[in-house]
C-alpha positions, 0 to 999 in steps of 0.5 A: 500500500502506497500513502498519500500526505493529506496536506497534498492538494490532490486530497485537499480537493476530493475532500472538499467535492466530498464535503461539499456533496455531504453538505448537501445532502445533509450527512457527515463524512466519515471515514467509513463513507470516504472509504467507500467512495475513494475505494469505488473509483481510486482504490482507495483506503482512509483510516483513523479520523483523527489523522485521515491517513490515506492509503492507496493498493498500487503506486499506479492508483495513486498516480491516478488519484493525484493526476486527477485532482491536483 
């Protein structure tokens, strides 16, 4: 597994789409729902809510991610 720092601007900008589509929808991100929906597209993991550490199965799927939201 390959970690992505969450001070990078890739993940800066997924949270906030995130956040901003919870919003609307009345519901609190978790880390169980970002799991879920990073997981769905990027294969992607998130633990620990306290410190949001992000993980990614290949090297590959992270250069995905970041390509796509930076």
């Amino acid at each position: 597994m390959v970690e992505l720092s969450t001070d990078s601007s890739a993940w800066q900008r997924y949270t906030n789409h995130l956040m901003d589509q919870h919003n609307l929808r009345g519901k609190i991100a978790t880390v169980e729902s970002m799991t879920t929906l990073l997981n769905r597209e990027y294969n992607g993991i998130v633990f620990n809510a306290q410190d949001w550490r992000v993980y990614f199965k290949t090297e590959q799927d992270l250069t995905y991610f970041v390509l796509k939201w930076s």
